[in-house]
DSSP file (Angstrom, degrees, kcal/mol; ACC not computed):
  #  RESIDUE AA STRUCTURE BP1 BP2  ACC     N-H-->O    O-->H-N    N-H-->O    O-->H-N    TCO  KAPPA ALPHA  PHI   PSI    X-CA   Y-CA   Z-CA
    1    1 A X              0   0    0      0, 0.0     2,-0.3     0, 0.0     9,-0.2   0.000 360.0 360.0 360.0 136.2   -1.5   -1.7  -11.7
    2    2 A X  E     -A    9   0A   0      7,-0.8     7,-1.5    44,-0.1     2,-0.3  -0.993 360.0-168.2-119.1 125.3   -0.9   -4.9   -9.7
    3    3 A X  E     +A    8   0A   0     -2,-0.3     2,-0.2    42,-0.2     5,-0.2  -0.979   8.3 172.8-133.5 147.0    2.2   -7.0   -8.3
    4    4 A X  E >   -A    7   0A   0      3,-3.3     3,-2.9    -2,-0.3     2,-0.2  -0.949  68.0 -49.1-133.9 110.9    1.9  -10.3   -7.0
    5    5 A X  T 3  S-     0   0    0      1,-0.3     3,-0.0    -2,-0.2     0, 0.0  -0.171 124.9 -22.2  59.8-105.8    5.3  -12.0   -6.3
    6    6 A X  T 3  S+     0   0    0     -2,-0.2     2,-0.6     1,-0.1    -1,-0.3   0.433 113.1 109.6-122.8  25.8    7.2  -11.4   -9.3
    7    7 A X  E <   +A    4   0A   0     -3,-2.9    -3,-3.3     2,-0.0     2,-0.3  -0.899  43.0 179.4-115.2 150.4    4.3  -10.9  -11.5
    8    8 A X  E     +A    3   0A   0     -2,-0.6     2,-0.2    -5,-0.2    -5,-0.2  -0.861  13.7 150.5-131.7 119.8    4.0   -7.3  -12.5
    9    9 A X  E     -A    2   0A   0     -7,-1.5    -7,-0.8    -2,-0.3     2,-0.3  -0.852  24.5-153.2-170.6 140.8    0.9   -6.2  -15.0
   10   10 A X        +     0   0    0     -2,-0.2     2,-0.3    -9,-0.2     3,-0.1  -0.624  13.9 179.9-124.8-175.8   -1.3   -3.3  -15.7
   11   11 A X        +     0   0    0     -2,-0.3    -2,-0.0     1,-0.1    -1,-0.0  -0.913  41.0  54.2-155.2 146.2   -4.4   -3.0  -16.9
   12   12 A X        +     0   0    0     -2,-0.3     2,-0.2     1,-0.1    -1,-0.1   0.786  51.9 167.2  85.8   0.1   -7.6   -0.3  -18.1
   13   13 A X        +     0   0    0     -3,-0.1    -1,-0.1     4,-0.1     2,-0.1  -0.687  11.1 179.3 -67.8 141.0   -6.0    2.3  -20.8
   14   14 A X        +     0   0    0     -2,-0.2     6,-0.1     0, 0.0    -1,-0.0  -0.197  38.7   9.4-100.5-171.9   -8.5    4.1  -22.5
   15   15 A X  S    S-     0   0    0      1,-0.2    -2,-0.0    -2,-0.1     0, 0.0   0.218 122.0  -9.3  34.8-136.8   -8.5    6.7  -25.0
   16   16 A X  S    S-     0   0    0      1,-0.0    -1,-0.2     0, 0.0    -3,-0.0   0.864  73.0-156.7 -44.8 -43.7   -5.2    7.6  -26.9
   17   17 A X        +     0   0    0      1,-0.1     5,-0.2     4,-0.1    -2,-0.1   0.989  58.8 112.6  80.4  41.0   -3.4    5.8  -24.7
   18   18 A X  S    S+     0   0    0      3,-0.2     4,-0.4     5,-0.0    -1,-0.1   0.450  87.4  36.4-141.9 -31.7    0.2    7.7  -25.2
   19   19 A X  S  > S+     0   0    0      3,-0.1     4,-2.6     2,-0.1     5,-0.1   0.937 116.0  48.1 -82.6 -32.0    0.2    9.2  -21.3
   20   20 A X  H  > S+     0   0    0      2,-0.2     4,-2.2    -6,-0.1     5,-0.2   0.843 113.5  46.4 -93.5 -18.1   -1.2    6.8  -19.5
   21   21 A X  H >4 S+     0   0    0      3,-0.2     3,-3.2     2,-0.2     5,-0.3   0.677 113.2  54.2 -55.1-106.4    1.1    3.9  -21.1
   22   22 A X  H 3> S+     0   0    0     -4,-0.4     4,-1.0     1,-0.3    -2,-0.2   0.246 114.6  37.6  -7.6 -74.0    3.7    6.2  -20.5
   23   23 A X  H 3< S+     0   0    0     -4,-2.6     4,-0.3     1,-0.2    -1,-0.3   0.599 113.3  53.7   1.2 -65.9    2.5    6.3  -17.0
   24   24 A X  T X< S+     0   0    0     -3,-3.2     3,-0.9    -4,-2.2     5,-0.2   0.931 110.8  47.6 -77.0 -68.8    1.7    2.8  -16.9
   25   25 A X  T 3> S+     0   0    0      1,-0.2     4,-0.9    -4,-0.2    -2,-0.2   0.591 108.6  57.0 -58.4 -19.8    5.6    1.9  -18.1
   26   26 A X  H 3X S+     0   0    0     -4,-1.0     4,-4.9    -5,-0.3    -1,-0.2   0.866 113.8  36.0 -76.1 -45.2    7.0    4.3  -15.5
   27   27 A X  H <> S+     0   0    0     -3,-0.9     4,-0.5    -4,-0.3    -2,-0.2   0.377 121.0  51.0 -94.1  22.5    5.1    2.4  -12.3
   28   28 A X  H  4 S+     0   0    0      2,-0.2    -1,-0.2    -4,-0.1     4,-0.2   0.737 114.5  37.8-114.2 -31.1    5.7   -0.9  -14.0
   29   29 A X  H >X S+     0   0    0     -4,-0.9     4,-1.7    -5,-0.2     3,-1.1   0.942 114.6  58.7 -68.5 -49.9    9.4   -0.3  -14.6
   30   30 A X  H 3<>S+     0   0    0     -4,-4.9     5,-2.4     1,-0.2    -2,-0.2   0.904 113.8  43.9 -31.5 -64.4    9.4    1.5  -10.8
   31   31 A X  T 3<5S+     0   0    0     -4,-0.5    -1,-0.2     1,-0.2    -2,-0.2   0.409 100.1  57.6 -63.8  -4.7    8.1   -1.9   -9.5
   32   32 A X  T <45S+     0   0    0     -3,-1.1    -1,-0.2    -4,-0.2    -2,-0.1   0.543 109.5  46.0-103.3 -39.0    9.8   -4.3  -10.8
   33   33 A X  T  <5S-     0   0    0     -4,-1.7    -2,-0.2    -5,-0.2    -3,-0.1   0.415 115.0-116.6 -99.6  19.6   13.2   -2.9   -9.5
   34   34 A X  T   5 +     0   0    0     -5,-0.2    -3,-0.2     1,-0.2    -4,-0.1   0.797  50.9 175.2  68.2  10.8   11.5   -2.5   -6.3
   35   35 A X      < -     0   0    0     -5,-2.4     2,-0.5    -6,-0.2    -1,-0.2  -0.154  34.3-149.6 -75.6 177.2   11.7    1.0   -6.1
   36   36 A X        +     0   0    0      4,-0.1     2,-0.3     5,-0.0    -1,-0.1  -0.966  58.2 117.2-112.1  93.1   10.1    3.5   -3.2
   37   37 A X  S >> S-     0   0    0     -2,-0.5     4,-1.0     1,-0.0     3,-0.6  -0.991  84.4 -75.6-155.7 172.6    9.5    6.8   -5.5
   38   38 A X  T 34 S+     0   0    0     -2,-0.3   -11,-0.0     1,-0.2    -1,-0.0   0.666 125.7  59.3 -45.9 -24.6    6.4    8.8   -6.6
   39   39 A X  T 34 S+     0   0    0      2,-0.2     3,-0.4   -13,-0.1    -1,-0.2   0.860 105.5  38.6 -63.9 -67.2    5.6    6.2   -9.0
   40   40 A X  T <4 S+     0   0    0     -3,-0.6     2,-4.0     1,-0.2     5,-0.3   0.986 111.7  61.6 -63.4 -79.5    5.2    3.1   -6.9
   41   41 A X  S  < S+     0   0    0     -4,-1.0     2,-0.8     3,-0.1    -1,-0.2   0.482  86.0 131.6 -64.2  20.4    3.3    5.3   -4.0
   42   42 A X    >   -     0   0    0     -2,-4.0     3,-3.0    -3,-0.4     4,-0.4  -0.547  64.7-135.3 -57.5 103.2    0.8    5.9   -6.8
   43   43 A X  G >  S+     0   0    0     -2,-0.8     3,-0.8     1,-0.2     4,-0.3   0.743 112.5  52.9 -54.2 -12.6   -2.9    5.6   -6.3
   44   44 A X  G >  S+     0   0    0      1,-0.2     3,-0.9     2,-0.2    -1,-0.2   0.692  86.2  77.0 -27.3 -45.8   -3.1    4.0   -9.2
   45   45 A X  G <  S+     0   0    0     -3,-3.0    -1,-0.2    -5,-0.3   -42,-0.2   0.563 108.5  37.3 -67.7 -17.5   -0.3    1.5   -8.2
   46   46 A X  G <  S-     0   0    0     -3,-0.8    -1,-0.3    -4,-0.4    -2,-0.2   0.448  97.8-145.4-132.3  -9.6   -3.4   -0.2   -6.0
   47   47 A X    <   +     0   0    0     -3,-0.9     2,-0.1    -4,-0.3    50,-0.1   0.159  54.2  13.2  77.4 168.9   -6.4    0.0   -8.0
   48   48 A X        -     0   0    0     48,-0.1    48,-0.3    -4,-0.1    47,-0.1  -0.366  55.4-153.3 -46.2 122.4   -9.9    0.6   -7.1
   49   49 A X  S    S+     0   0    0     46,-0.6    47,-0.2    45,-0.2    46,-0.2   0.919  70.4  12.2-102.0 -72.7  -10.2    1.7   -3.6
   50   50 A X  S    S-     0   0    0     45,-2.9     2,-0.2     1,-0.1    45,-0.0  -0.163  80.3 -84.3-108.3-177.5  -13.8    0.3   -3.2
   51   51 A X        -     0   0    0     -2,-0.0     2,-0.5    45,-0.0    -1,-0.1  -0.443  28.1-142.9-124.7-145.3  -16.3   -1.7   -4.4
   52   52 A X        -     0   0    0     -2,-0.2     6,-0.1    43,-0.0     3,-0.1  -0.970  13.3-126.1-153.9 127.1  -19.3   -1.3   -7.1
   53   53 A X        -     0   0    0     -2,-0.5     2,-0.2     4,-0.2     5,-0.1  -0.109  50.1 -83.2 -68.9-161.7  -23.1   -2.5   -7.6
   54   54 A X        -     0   0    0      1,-0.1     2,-0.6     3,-0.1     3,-0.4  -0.475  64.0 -66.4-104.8 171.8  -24.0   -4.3  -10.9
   55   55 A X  S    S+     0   0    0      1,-0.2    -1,-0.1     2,-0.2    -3,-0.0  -0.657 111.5  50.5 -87.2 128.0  -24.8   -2.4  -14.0
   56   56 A X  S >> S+     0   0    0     -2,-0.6     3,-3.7    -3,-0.0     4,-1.1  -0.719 122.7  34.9 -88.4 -37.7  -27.3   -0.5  -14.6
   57   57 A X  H 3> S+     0   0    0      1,-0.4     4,-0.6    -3,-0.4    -2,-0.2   0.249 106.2  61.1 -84.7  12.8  -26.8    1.4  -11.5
   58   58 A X  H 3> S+     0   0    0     -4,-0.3     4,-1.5     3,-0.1    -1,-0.4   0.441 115.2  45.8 -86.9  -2.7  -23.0    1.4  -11.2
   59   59 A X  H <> S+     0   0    0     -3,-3.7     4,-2.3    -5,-0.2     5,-0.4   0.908 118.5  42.5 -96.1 -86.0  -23.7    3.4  -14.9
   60   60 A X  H  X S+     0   0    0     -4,-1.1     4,-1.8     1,-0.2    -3,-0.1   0.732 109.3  52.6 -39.8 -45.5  -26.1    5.3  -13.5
   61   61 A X  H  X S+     0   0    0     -4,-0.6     4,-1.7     2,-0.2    -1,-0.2   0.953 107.7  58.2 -37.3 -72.4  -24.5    6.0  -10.4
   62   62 A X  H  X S+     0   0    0     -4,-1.5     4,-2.4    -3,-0.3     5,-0.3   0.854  95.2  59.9  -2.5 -75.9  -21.6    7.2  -12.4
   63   63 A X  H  X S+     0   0    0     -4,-2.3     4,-1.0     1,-0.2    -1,-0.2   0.863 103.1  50.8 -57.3 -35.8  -23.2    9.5  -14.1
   64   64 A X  H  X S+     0   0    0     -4,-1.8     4,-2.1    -5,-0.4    -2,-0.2   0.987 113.2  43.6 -76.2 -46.9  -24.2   11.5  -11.0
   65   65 A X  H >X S+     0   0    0     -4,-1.7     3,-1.7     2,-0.2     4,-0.8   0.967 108.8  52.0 -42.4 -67.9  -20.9   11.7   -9.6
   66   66 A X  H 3X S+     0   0    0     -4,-2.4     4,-1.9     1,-0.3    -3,-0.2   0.948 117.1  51.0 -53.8 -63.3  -19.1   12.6  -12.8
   67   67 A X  H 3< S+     0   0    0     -4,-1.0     4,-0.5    -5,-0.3    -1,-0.3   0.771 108.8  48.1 -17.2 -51.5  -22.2   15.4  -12.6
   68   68 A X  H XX S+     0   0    0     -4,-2.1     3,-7.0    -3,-1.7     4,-1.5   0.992 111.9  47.5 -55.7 -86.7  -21.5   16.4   -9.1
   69   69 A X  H 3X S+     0   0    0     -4,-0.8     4,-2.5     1,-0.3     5,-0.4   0.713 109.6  53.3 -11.9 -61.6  -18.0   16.9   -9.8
   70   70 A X  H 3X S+     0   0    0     -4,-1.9     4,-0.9    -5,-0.4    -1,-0.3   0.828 121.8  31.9 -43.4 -44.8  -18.8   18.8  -12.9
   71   71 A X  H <> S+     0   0    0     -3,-7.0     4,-2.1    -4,-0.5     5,-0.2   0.955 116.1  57.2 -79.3 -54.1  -21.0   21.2  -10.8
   72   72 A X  H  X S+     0   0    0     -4,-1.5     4,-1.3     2,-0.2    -2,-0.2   0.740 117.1  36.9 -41.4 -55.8  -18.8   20.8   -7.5
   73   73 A X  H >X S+     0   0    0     -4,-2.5     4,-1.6     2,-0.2     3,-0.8   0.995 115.2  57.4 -62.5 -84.9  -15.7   22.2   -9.7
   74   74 A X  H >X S+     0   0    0     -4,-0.9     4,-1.1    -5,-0.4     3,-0.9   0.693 107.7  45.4 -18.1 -64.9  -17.9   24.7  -11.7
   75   75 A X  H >X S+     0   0    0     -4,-2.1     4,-1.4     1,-0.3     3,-0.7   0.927 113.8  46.6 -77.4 -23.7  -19.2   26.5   -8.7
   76   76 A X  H << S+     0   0    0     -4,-1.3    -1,-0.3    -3,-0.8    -2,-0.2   0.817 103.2  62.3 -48.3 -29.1  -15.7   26.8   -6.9
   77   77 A X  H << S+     0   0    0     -4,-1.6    -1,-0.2    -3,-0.9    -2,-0.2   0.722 110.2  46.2 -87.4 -13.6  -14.1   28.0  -10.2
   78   78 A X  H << S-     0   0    0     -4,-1.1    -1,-0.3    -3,-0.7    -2,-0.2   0.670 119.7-105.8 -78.3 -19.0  -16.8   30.9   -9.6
   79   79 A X  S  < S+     0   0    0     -4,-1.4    -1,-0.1     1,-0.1    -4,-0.1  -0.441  79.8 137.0 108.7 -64.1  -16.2   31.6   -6.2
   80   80 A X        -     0   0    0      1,-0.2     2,-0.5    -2,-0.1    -1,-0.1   0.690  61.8-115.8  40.4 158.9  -19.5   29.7   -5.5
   81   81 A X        -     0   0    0     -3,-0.1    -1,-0.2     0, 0.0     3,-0.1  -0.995  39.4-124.4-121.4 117.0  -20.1   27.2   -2.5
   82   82 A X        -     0   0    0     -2,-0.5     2,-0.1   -10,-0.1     5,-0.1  -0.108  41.6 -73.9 -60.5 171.9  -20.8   24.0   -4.4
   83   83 A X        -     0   0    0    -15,-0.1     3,-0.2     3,-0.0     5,-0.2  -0.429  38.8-122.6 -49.1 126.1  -24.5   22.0   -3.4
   84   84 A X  S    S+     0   0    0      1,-0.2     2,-0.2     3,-0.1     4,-0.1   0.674 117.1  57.9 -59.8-106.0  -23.8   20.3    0.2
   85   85 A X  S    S+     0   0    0      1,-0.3     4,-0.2     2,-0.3    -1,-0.2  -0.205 103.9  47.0 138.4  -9.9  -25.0   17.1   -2.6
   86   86 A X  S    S+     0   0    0     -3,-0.2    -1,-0.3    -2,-0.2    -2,-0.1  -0.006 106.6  50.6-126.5  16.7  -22.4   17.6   -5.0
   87   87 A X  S    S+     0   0    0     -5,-0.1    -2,-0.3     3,-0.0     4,-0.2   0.350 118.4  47.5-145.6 -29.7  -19.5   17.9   -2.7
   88   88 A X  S >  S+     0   0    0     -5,-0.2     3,-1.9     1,-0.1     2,-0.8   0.678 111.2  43.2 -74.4 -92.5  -21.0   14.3   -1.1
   89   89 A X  G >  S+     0   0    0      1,-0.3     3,-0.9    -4,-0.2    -1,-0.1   0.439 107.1  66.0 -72.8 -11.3  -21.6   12.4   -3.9
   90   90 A X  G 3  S+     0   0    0     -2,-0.8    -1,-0.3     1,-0.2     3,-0.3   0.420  95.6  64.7 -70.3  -1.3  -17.7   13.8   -5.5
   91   91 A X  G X  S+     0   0    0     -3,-1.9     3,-1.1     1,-0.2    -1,-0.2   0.597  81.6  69.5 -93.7 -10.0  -16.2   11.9   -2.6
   92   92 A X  T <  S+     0   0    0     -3,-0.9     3,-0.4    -4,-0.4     4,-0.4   0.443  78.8  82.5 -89.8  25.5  -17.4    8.7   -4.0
   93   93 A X  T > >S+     0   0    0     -3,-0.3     5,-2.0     1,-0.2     3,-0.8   0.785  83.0  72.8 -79.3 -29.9  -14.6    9.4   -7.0
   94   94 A X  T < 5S+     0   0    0     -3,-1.1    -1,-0.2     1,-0.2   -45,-0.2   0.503  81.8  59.1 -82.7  13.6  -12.4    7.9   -4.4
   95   95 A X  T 3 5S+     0   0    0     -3,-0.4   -45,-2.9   -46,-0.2   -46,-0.6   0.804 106.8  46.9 -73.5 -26.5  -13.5    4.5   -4.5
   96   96 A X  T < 5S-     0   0    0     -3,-0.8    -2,-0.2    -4,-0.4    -1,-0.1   0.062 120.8-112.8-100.8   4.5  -12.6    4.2   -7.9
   97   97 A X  T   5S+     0   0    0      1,-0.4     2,-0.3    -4,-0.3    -3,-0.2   0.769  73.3 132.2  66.2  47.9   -9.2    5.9   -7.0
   98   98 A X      < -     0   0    0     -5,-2.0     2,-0.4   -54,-0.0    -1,-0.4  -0.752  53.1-133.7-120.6 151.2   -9.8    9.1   -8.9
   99   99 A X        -     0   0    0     -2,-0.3     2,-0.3    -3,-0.1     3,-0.1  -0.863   0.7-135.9-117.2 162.6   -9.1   12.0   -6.9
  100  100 A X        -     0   0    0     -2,-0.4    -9,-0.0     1,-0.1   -10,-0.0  -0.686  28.5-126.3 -92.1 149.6  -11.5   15.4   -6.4
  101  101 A X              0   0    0     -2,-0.3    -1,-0.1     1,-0.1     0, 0.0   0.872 360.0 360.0 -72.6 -31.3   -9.0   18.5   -6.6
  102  102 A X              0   0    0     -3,-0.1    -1,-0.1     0, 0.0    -3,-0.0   0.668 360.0 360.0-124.9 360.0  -10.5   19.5   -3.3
C-alpha cells in the first residue's frame, strides 16, 4: 500500500486473494478518509522496509530465510533454543515487512 497526494493504490495479492483484498480495502478505505487507526499504522501501509539483490540470489536468499524461520519457529514450538543462524537470518523477514512472531 501506497499514498501519494491524493493518489491511493495497493498492490502484490497473491493466492486466494479474499483476506488480503479485504485487508487491502480496509487500509485503502482507512486512508483515503485520512484516518489514524490500526489500519493506516499498518506495516503493510509502507511497504518493503529494505532493499533486495537481483535474482538469482534474492530467490535463493529467500529460501534460506523462509528455512530459518521454519526451523527458528519449529524449535521454540518444542521448547528448543532455535540455531544462533536461524534466529539471524529470520530477522531479515523484516525488510520485506513480514514480521517473526518473536
Amino acid at each position: 500500500m501506497s499514498a501519494s497526494g491524493n493518489v491511493f493504490y495497493g498492490f502484490g495479492y497473491s493466492g486466494s486473494g479474499v483476506g488480503p483484498c479485504h485487508m487491502g480495502g480496509q487500509i485503502l478505505a482507512s486512508l483515503v478518509q485520512g484516518l489514524d487507526n490500526p489500519w493506516t499504522r499498518s506495516p503493510l501501509v509502507n511497504g518493503p522496509l529494505g532493499y533486495f539483490p537481483p535474482e538469482p540470489i534474492r530467490y535463493l536468499g529467500s529460501l534460506m530465510v523462509r528455512n530459518a524461520i521454519r526451523r527458528k519457529e519449529r524449535a521454540e514450538d518444542h521448547g528448543r533454543r532455535p540455531r544462533h543462524l536461524d534466529v539471524r537470518l529470520a530477522k531479515f523477514a523484516a525488510a520485506a515487512g513480514k514480521a517473526d512472531k518473536a
